[in-house]
TORKOL-4160 file (C-alpha; in steps of 0.2 Angstrom, whole numbers, padded with zeros to 4 digits, m for minus):
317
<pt num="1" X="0000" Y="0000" Z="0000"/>
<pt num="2" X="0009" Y="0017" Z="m0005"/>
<pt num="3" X="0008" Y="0033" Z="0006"/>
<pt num="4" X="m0006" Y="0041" Z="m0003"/>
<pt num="5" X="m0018" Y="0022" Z="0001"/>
<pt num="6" X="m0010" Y="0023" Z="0020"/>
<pt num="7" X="m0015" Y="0043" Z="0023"/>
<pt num="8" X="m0033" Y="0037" Z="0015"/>
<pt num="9" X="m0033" Y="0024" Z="0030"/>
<pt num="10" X="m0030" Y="0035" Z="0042"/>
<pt num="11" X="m0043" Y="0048" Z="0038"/>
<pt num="12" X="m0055" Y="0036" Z="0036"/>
<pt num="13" X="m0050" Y="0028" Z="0055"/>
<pt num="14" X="m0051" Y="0046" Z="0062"/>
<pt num="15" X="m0068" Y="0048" Z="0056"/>
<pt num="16" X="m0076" Y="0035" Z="0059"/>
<pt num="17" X="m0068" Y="0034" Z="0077"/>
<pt num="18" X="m0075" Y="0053" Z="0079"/>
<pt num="19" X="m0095" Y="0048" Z="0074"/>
<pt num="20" X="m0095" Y="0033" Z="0086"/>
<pt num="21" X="m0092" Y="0046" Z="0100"/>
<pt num="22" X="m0106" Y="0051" Z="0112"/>
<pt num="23" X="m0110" Y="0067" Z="0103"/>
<pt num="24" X="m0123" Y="0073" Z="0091"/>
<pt num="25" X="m0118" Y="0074" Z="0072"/>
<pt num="26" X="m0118" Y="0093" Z="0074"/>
<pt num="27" X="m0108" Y="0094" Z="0090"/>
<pt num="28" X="m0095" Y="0081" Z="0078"/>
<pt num="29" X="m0094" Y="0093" Z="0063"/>
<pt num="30" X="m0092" Y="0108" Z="0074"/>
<pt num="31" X="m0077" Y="0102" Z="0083"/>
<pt num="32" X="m0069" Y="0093" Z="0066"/>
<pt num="33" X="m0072" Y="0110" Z="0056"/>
<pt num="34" X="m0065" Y="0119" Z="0073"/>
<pt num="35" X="m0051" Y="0110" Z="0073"/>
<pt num="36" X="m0045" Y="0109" Z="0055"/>
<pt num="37" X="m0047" Y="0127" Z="0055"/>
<pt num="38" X="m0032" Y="0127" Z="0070"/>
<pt num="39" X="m0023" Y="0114" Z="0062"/>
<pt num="40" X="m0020" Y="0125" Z="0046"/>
<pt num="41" X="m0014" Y="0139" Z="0054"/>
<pt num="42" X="0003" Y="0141" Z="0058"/>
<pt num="43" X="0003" Y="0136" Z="0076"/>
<pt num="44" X="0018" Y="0128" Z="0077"/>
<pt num="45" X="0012" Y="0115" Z="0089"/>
<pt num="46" X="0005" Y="0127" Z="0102"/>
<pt num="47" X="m0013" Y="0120" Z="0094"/>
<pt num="48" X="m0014" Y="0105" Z="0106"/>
<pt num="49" X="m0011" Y="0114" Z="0120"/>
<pt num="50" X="m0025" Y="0128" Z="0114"/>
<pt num="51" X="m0038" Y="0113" Z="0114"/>
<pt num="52" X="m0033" Y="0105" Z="0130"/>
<pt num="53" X="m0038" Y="0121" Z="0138"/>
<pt num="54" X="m0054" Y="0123" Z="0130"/>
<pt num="55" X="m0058" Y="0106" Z="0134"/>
<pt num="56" X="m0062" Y="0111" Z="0153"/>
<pt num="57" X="m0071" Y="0122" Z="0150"/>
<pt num="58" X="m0083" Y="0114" Z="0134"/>
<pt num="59" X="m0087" Y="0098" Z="0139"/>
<pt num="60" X="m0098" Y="0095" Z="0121"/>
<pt num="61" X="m0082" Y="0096" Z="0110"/>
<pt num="62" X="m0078" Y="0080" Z="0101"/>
<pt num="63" X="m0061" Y="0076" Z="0111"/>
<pt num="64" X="m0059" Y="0062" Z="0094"/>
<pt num="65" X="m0063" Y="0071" Z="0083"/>
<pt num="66" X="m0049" Y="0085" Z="0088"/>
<pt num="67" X="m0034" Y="0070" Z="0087"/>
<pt num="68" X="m0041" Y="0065" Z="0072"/>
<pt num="69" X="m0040" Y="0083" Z="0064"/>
<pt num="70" X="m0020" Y="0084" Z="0070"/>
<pt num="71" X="m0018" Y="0066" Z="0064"/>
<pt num="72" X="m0025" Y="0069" Z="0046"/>
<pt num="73" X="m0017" Y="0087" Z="0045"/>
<pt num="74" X="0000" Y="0079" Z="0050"/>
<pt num="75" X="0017" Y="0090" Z="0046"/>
<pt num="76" X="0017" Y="0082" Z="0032"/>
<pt num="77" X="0001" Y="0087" Z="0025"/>
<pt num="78" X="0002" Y="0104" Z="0031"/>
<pt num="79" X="0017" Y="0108" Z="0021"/>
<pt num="80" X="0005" Y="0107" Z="0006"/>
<pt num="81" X="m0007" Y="0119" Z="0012"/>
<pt num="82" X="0008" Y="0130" Z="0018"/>
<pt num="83" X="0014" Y="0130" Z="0001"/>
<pt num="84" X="m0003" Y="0134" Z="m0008"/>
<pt num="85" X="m0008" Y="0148" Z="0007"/>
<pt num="86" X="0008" Y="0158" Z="m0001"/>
<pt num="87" X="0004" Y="0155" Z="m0018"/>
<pt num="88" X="m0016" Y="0160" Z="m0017"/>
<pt num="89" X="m0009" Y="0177" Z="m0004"/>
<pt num="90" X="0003" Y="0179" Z="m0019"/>
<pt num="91" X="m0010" Y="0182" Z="m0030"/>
<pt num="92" X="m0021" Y="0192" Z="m0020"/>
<pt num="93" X="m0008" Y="0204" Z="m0011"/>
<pt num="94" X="0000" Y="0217" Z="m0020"/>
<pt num="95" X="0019" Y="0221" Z="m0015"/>
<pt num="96" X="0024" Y="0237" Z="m0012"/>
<pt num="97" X="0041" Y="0241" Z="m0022"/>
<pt num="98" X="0059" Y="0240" Z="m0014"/>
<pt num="99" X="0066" Y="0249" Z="m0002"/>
<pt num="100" X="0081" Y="0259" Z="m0006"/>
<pt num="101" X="0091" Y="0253" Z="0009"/>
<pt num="102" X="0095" Y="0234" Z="0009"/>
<pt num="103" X="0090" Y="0233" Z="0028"/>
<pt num="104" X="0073" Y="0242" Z="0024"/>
<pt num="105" X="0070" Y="0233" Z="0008"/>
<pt num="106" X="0074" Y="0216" Z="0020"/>
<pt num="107" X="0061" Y="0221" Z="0031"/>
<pt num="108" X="0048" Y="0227" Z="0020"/>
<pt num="109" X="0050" Y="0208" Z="0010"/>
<pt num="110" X="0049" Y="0200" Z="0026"/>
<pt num="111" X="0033" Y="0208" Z="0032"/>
<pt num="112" X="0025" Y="0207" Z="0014"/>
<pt num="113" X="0029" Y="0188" Z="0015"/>
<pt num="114" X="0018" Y="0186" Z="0032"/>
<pt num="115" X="0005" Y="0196" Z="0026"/>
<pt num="116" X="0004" Y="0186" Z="0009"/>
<pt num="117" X="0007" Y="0169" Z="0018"/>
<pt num="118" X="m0007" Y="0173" Z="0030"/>
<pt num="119" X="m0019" Y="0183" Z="0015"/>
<pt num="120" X="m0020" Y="0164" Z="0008"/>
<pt num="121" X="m0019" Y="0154" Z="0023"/>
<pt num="122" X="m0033" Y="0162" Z="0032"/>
<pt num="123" X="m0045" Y="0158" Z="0015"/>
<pt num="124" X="m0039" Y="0140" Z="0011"/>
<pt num="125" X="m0042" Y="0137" Z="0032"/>
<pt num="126" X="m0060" Y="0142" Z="0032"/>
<pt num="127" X="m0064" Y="0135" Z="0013"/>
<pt num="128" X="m0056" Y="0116" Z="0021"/>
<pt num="129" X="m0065" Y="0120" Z="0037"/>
<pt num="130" X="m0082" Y="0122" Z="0028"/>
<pt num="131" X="m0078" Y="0106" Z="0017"/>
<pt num="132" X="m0075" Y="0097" Z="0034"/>
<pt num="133" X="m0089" Y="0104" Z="0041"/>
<pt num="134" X="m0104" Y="0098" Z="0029"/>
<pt num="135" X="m0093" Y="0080" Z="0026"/>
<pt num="136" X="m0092" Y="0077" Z="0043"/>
<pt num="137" X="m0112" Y="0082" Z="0049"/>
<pt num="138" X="m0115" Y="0070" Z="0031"/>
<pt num="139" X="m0106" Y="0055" Z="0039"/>
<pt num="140" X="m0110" Y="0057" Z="0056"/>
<pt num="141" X="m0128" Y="0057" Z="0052"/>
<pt num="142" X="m0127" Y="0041" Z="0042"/>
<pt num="143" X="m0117" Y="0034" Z="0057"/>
<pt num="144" X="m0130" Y="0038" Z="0069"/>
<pt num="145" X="m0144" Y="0031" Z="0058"/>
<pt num="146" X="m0134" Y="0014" Z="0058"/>
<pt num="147" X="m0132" Y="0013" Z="0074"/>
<pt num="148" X="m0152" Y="0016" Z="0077"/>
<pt num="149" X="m0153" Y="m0001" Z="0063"/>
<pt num="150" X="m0141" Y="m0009" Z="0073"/>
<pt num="151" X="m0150" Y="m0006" Z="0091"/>
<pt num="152" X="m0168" Y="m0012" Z="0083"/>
<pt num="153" X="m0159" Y="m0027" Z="0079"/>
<pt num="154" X="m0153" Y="m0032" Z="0095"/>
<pt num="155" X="m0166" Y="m0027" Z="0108"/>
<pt num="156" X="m0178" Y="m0032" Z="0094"/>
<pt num="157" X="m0187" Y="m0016" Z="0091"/>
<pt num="158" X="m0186" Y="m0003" Z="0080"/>
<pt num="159" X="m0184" Y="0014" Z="0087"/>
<pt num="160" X="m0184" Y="0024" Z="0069"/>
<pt num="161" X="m0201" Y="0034" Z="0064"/>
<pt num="162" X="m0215" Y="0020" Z="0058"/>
<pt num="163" X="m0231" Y="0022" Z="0054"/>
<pt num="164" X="m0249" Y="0023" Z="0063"/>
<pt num="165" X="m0254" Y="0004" Z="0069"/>
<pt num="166" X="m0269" Y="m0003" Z="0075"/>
<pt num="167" X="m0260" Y="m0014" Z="0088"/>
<pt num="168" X="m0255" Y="0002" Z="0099"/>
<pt num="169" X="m0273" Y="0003" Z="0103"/>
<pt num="170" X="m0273" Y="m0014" Z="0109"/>
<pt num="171" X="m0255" Y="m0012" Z="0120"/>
<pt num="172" X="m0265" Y="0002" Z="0128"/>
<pt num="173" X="m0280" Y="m0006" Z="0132"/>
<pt num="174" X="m0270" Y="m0023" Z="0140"/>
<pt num="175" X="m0260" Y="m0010" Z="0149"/>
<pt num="176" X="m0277" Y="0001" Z="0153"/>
<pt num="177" X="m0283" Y="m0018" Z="0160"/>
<pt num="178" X="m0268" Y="m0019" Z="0172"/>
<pt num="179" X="m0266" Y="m0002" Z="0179"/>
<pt num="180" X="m0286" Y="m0002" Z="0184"/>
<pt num="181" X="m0283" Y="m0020" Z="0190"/>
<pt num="182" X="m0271" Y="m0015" Z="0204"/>
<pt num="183" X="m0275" Y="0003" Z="0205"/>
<pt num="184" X="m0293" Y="0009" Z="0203"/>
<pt num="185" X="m0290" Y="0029" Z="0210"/>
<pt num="186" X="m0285" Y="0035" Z="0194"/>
<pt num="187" X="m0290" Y="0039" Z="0175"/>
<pt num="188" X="m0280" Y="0031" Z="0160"/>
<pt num="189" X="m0279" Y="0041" Z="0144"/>
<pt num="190" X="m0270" Y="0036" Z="0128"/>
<pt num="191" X="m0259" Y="0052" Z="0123"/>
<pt num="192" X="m0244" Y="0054" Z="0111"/>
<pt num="193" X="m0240" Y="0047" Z="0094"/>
<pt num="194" X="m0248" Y="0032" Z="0097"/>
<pt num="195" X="m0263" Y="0037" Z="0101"/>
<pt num="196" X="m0267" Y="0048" Z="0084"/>
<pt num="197" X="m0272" Y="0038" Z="0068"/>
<pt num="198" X="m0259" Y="0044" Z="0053"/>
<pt num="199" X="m0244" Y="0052" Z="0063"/>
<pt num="200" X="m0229" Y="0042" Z="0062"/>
<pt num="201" X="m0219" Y="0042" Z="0077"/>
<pt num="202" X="m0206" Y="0028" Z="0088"/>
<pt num="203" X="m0219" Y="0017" Z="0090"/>
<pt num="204" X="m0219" Y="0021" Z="0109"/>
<pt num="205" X="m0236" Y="0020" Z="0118"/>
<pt num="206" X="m0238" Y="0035" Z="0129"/>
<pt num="207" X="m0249" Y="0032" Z="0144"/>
<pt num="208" X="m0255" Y="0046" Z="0155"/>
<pt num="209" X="m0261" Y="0040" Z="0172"/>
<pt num="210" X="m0272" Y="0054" Z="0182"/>
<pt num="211" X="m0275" Y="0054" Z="0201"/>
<pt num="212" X="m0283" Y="0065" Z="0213"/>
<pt num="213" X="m0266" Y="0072" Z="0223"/>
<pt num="214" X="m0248" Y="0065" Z="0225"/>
<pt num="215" X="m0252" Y="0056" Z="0242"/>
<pt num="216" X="m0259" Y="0043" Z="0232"/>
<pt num="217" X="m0244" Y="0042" Z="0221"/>
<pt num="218" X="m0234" Y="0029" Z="0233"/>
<pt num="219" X="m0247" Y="0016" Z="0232"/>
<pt num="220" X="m0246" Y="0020" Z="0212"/>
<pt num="221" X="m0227" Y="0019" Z="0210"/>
<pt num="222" X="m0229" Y="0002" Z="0220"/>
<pt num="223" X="m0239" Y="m0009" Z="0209"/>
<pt num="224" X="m0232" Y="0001" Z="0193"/>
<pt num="225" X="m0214" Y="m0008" Z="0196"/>
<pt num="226" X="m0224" Y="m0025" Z="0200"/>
<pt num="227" X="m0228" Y="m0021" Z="0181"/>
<pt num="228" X="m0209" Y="m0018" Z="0176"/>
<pt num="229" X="m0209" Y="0000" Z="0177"/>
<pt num="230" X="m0193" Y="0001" Z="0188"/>
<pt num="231" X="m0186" Y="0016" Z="0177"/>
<pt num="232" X="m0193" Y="0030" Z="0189"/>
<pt num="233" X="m0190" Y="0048" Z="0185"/>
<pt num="234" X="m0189" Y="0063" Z="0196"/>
<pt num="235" X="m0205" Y="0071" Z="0197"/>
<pt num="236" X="m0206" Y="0088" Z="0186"/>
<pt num="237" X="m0218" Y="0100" Z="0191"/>
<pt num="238" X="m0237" Y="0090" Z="0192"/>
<pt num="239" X="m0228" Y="0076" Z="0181"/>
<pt num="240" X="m0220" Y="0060" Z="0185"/>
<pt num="241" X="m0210" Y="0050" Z="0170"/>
<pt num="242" X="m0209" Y="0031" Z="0170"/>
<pt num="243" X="m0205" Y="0018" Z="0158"/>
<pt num="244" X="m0197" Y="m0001" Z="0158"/>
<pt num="245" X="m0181" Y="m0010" Z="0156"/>
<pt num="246" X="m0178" Y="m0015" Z="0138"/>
<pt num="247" X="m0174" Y="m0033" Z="0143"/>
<pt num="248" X="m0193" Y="m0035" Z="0150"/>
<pt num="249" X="m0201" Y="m0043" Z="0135"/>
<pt num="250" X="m0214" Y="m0029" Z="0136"/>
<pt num="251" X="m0218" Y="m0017" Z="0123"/>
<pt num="252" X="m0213" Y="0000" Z="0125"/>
<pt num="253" X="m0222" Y="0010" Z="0135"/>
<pt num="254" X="m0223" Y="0024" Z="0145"/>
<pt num="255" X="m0229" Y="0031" Z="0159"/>
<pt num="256" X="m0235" Y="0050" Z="0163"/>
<pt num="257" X="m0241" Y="0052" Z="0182"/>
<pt num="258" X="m0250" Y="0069" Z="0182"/>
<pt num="259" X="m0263" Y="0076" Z="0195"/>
<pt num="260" X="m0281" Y="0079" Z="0189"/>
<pt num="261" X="m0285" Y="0096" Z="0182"/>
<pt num="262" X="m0266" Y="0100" Z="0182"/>
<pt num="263" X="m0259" Y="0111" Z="0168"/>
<pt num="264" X="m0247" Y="0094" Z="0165"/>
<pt num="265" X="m0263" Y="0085" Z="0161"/>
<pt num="266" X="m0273" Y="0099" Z="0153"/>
<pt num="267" X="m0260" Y="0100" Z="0141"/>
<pt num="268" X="m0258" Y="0081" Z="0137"/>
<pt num="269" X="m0277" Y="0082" Z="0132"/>
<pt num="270" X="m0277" Y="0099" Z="0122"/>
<pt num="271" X="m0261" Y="0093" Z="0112"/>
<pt num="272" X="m0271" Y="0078" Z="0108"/>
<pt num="273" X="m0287" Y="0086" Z="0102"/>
<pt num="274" X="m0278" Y="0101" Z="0090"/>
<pt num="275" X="m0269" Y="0084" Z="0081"/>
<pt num="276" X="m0283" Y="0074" Z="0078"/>
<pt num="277" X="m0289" Y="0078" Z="0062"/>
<pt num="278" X="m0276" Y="0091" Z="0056"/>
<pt num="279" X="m0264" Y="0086" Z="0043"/>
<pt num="280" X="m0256" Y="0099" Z="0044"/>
<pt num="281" X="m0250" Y="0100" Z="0060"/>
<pt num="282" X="m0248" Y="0080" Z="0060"/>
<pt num="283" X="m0235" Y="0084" Z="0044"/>
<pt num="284" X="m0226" Y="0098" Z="0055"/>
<pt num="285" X="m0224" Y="0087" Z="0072"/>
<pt num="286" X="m0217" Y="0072" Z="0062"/>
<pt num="287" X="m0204" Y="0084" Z="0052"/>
<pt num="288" X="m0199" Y="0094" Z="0071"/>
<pt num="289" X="m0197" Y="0074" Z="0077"/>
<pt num="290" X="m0186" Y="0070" Z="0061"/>
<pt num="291" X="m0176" Y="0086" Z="0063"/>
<pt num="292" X="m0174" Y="0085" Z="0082"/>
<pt num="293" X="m0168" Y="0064" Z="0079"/>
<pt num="294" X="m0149" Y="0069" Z="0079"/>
<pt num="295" X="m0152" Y="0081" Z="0096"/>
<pt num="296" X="m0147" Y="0076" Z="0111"/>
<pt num="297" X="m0161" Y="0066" Z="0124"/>
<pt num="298" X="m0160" Y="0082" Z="0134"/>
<pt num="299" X="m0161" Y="0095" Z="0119"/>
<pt num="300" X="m0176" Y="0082" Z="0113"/>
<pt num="301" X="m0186" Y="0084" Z="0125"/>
<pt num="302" X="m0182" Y="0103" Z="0129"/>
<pt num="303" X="m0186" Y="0110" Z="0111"/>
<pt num="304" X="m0202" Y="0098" Z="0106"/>
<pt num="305" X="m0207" Y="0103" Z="0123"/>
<pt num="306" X="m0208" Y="0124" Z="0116"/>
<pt num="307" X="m0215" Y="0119" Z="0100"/>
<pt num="308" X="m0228" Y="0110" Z="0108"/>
<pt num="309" X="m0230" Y="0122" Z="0123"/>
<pt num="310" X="m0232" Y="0136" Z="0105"/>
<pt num="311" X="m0246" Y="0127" Z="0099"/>
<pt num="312" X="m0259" Y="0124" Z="0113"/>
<pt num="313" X="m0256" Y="0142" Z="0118"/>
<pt num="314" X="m0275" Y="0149" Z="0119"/>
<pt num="315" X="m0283" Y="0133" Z="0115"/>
<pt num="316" X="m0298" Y="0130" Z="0125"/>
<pt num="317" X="m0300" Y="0113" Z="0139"/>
């Protein structure tokens, strides 16, 4: 294998060791293209040491995807774009004519040469750094998809978007069956995707159990686990999250304590009744769901949360 095939090797390693990281594909691109831009400037070596500091004080950046950038734009490399930064400042920069002295003239060369190398360095930095950008979000998105293929496979379920089905009814209703078989206080409504014909979503049935005040919600959480809900969020305002181990042999579900007449609960039911029947709204949740995939769990939940929150403003009970 020549040098060229071994540099191709080693780009490819880099990358795809920088997409398998915890981070979102944009969070990826943005530290790749970051870095590259760094790597191309005449640091001579002080680079690492910039990143080491910032990496106490950004957590998000893409620690991988830095040493990748410095291992792909080796001295090597670099010695390339040196040469083609001072050809394209050549071009653009216009020298200023000689000195009479040959100690001024000296000088005057010397400074023109910085300002041309830098002229053409600072462009061809930001052009690669584009380049790396889009190439990188590009790759890291079709990483991420594979990795969701790869998960249905194992745990046997598929987490992507699919369609309405006429089975999530019947998941509710057996889970509706048990809930009121152990705990008859409390109301069980069928919210979320699931629970609207035509919107595509995870295939999660949302289940949102009501009761009467949170003294109640012990006894609650009690039979709950002896269903396998052992995954017991902190409660949020009037709301209460729960959902099951993967490993169960359950579907997926899961479970919204609220308290009756709560704004938790009222908004459950008004987000419900503005999508039923309204394709237009069904179309713009799905696309926000699609868009919001590559988000982190916590960025997710955060920004549906305000697009929902936008759309039931001034709806009526």
């Amino acid at each position: 294998m020549g040098r060229i095939g071994k540099y191709v090797k080693r780009v490819e390693k880099a990358l795809r060791d920088a997409v398998e990281e915890d981070h979102t594909p944009q969070e990826t691109a943005f530290t790749a293209a970051f870095a590259t831009f760094v790597a191309l400037l005449p640091t001579f070596g002080l680079g690492i040491l910039f990143f080491l500091v910032l990496f106490k004080f950004f957590k998000r950046l893409n620690k991988v995807a830095v040493f990748g950038t410095v291992i792909v734009f080796n001295p090597f490399v670099l010695y390339t774009f040196y040469a083609l930064s001072y050809s394209l400042g050549r071009l653009l920069v216009r020298h200023p004519p000689l000195e009479e002295t040959f100690e001024l003239a000296l000088r005057t060369r010397a400074f023109e040469a910085v300002k041309t190398f830098m002229a053409g360095n600072i462009i061809i930095a930001s052009t690669v750094s584009l380049i790396v950008y889009f190439f990188v979000l590009k790759a890291a998105k079709i990483s991420k998809e594979r990795e969701l293929s790869v998960t249905d496979s194992i745990v046997g379920r598929n987490i992507g978007f699919l369609p309405y089905n006429e089975e999530f009814k019947e998941i509710f209703r057996k889970e509706k069956k048990m809930i009121e078989e152990r705990f008859d206080k409390c109301d069980v409504t069928h919210v979320g995707s699931t629970s609207i014909k035509c919107l595509k979503g995870k295939g999660i049935v949302d289940i949102m159990v009501s009761i009467d005040n949170w003294e109640m919600e012990e006894e609650l959480l009690e039979e709950l686990r002896s269903l396998g809900f052992t995954h017991i969020h902190a409660r949020e305002g009037e709301r209460r999250f729960l959902s099951r181990k993967p490993d169960t042999g359950y579907k997926d579900v899961h479970i919204h304590i609220v308290k009756k007449g709560s704004k938790e609960e009222k908004d459950f039911i008004r987000f419900k009744k503005l999508l039923k029947n309204n394709k237009e709204l069904i179309k713009s949740y799905e696309e926000l769901k699609k868009d919001l995939s590559y988000e982190s769990p916590e960025e997710y939940t955060k920004k549906k949360g305000r697009w929902i929150e936008e759309k039931i403003k001034g709806t009526e009970d």
